[in-house]
N, C-alpha and C positions, 0 to 999 in steps of 0.2 A: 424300633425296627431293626432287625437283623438280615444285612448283605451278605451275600458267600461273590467273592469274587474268584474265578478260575484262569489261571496263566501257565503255560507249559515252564518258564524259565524266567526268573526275574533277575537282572541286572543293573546298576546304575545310569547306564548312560544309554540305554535302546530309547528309543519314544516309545513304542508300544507302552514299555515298563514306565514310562515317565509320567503318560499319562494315566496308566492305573493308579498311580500313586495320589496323583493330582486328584481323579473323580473320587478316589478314594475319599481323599480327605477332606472333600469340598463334605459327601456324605456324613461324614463323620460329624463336621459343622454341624449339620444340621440332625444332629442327635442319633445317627447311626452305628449300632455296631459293628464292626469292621470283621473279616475272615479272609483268608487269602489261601488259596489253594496252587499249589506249583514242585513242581519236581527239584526244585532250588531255587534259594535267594540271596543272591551277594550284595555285601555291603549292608549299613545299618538297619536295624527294622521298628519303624516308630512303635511305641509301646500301647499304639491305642489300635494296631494290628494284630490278630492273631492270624498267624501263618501256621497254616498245614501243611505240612511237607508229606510228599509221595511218593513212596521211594520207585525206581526205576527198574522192572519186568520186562524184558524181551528185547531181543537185538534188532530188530527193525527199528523206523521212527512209530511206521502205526501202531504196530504189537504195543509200543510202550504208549501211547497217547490211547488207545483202549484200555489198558488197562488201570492208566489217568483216569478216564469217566469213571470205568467200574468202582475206583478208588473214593472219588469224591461221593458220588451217589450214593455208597453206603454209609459213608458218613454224614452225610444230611439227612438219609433213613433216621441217624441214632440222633442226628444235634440238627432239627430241620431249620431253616430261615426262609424270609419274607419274598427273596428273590436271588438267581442265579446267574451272574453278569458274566459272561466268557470275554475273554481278550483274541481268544484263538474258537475257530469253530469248532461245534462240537455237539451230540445228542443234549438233548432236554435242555438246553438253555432258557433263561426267563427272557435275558436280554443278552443281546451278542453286539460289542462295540469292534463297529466293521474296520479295523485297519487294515485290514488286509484285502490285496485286489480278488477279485473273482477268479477263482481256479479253474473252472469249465471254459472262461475266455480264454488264460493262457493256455491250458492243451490246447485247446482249437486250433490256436495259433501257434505252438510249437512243434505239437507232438504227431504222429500219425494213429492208426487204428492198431496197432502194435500196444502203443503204448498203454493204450487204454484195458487192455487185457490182463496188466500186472494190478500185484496187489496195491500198491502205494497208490495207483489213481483209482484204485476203487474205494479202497478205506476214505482217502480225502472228496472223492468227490461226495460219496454220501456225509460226508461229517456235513458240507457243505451245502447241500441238497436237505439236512434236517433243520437247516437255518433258515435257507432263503425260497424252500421247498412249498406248493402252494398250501401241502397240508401240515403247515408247522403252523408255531402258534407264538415261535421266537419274537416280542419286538427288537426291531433293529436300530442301532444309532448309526447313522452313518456320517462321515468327516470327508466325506467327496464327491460331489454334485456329478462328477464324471465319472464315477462307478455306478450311482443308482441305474441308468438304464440300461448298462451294462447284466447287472446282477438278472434284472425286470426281465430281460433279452433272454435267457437261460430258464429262468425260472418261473416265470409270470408273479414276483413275488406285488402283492397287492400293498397301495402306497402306502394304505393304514397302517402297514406294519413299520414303513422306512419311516427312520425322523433325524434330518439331516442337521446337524450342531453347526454352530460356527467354527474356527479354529482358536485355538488356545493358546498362546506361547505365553511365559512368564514374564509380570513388566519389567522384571529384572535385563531384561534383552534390551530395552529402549539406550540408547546410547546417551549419557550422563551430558552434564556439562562440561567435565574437563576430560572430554572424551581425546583430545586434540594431544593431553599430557598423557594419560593412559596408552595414548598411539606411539609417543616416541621412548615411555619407558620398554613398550613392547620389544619391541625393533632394537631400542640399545640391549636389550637382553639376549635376544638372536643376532645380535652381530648384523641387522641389515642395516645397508647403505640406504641414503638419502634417493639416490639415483636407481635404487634397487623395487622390484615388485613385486609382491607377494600373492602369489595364488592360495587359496584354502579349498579344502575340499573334507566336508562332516558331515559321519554318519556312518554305521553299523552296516556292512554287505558290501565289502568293494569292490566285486562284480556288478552288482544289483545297481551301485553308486555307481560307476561306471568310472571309476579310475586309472583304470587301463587304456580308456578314454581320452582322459584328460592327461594321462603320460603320454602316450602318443602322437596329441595335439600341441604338447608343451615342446615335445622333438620336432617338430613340422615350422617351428618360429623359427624368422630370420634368425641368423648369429649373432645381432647387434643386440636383438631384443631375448634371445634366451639366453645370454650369458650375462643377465642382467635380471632374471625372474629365478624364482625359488616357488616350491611347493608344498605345503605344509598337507596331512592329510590326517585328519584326527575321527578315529572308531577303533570297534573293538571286532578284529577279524585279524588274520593271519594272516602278516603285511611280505610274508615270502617273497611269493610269486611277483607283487607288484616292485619291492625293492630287486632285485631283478632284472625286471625289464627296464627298469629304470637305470640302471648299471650298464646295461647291454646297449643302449638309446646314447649314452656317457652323461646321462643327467646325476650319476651318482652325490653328485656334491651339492647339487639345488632341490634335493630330493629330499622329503625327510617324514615317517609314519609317525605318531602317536598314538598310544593308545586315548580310551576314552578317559574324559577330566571333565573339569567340573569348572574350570577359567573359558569354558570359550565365548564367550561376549568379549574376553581382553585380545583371543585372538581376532577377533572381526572387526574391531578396530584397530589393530594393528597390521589388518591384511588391504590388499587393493582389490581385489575380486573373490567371488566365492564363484565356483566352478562346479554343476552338480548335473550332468553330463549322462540322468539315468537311465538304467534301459526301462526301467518299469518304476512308479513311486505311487501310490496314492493317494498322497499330500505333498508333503516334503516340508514339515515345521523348520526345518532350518532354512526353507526361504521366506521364511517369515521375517524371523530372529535377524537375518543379514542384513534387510532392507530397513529395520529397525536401528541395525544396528549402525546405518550408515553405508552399507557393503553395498555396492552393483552386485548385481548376479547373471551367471550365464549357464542358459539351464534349457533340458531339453522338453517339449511341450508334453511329453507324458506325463509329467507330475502334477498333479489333481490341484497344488496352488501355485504352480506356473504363472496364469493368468495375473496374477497381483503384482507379480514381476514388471507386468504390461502396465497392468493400474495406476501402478508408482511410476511407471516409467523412469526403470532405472535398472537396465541391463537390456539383455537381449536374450528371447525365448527363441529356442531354435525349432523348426518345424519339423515334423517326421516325414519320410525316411529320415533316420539319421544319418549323417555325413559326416566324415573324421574332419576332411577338408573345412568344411562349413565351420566346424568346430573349432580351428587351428586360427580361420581368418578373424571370427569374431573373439576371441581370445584376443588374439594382435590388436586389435581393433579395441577394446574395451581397455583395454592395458597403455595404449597410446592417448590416454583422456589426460589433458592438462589439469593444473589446479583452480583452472576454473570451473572445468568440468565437474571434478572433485566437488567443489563447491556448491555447485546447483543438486547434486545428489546428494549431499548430505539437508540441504534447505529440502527437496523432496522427502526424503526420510522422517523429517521433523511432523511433515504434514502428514502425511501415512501415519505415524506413529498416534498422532494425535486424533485421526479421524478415523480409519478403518477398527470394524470390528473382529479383532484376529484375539482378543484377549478370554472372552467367558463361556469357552467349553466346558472347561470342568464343572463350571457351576452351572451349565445349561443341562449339562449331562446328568448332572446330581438331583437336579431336581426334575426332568424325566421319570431315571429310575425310582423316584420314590412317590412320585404320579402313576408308574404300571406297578410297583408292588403293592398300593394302597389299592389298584384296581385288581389284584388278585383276591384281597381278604375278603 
């Protein structure tokens, strides 16, 4: 069986790109040839992919993601395959893996009647209307119990087509035995103190992530208790604007950007909180990873696996509206948890890890798609 999978931009360390990679190669298991369509790919490319690169026409985002389709489409004219998996929406898809939230809800909710008049909401609303539209023919995988009705809302998209995966994280996240030595070579490597706490905050869009957010909140802490916290923030965006505010706030020296890496299960045992404070998420696989990893989490209820946060009971989901304040106090609040606290979150952790189903997406996904491409022959 021959996959074409289609992505605007691959990179290492996005999830989008992580889990194409992941469904990718569960497919591949299971006797698939692989293809991969993208305007670029950083970082290595396993050799049992063949990547299509497309080169990049017109100065808009849509002009170039049109010209994307027209690209791939003629090349599946000349090299056809069994099925056509989008990561991004987009015309003639076989199957479209929904990371992404509903674009008709946020205008709704952002935009006015103005906005809808230019070209960029018109190109994406139809890319997005040939997916979830009643007369498309897309099946959908979807990774967020809290976007299907959302989509359904907009679209009247009919159920038969939604088929909602579990979540996936890799068991590499589960936090080891000698997680306890892994925590203090951390720390002795960053120069934290014993008496010191570390905030983390991962993940690609630190707008979207809401770090701006979580500097804010971090400035809002007693004296006693922020000259005693530090802030790690590991993605790949341009950490300018947020370094910065962070300078201007005089957090400059508990403050500190990473780009994306491939150690961060060493950082979440090495941290006391993960802080992920978003305006919008769909999931949010890194509150999976943290709660695995040992990590409380403080996260706000728009992330599609927030609620597991609650499940594990082991942080605090903030409600919407969002509140800087609300934000600042449970912050303080979660950061003030003794080593006994410590303690029953990580004996929580253990049990999560052990019994929740967050681990066989890719291979749920994998074999979906090769259930609707066998139902197309």
């Amino acid at each position: 069986m021959k996959l074409a999978f289609a992505l605007y931009k691959y990179f290492p360390y996005g999830g989008l790109q992580r889990d194409l990679l992941r469904i990718a190669e569960a497919c591949h298991k299971r006797g698939c040839d692989i293809r991969v369509y993208t305007f670029g790919w950083q970082g290595d490319i396993p050799d049992w992919i063949d990547v299509q690169l497309i080169g990049k026409k017109g100065f808009s985002s849509h002009k170039k993601n049109r010209h994307f389709l027209e690209s791939v489409q003629r090349h599946i004219q000349q090299h056809p395959v069994d099925a056509l998996i989008g990561f991004n929406k987009m015309p003639g898809l076989d199957i479209y893996y929904a990371a992404d939230g509903c674009y008709e809800a946020r205008v709704t909710e952002l935009y006015g009647n103005v906005y809808r008049m230019g070209g960029r909401y018109k190109h994406f609303s139809a890319y997005e209307n040939a997916v979830f539209g009643v007369e498309s023919s897309t099946q959908v995988l979807m990774i967020s119990a809290l976007q299907m009705p959302i989509f359904q809302q907009y679209y009247d998209t009919p159920d038969e087509r939604m088929h909602l995966l579990p979540p996936g994280i890799a068991r590499d996240r589960v936090a080891p035995d000698d997680a306890d030595a892994i925590r203090q070579q951390f720390r002795d490597e960053f120069n934290i103190a014993d008496d010191e706490r570390l905030l983390l905050m991962v993940g690609s869009g630190f707008k979207t992530k809401g770090v701006d957010r979580a500097v804010n909140a971090m400035a809002q802490l007693p004296t006693e208790v922020r000259d005693k916290t530090r802030l790690f923030v590991i993605g790949q965006d341009n950490p300018k604007g947020v370094v910065k505010q962070a300078k201007k706030l005089g957090l400059g020296d508990r403050f500190q950007v990473f780009a994306g890496r491939d150690d961060i299960p060493r950082f979440m045992m090495g941290s006391d909180l993960l802080v992920h404070p978003a305006r919008h998420e769909n999931t949010g696989t890194v509150l999976l990873e943290a709660l695995v990893a040992g990590l409380p989490v403080l996260v706000t209820d728009v992330c599609g696996y927030a609620h597991y946060v609650k499940d594990a009971d082991m942080g605090v989901v903030m409600p919407s509206p969002f509140s800087e304040g609300m934000l600042a106090a449970n912050m303080k609040f979660l950061l003030s948890a003794d080593d006994d606290q410590r303690h029953i979150w990580r004996k929580r952790s253990k049990v999560f890890a052990q019994q929740a189903d967050i681990y066989s997406m890719p291979e749920t996904a994998a074999e979906k798609i090769i259930e609707i491409a066998r139902a197309k022959q």
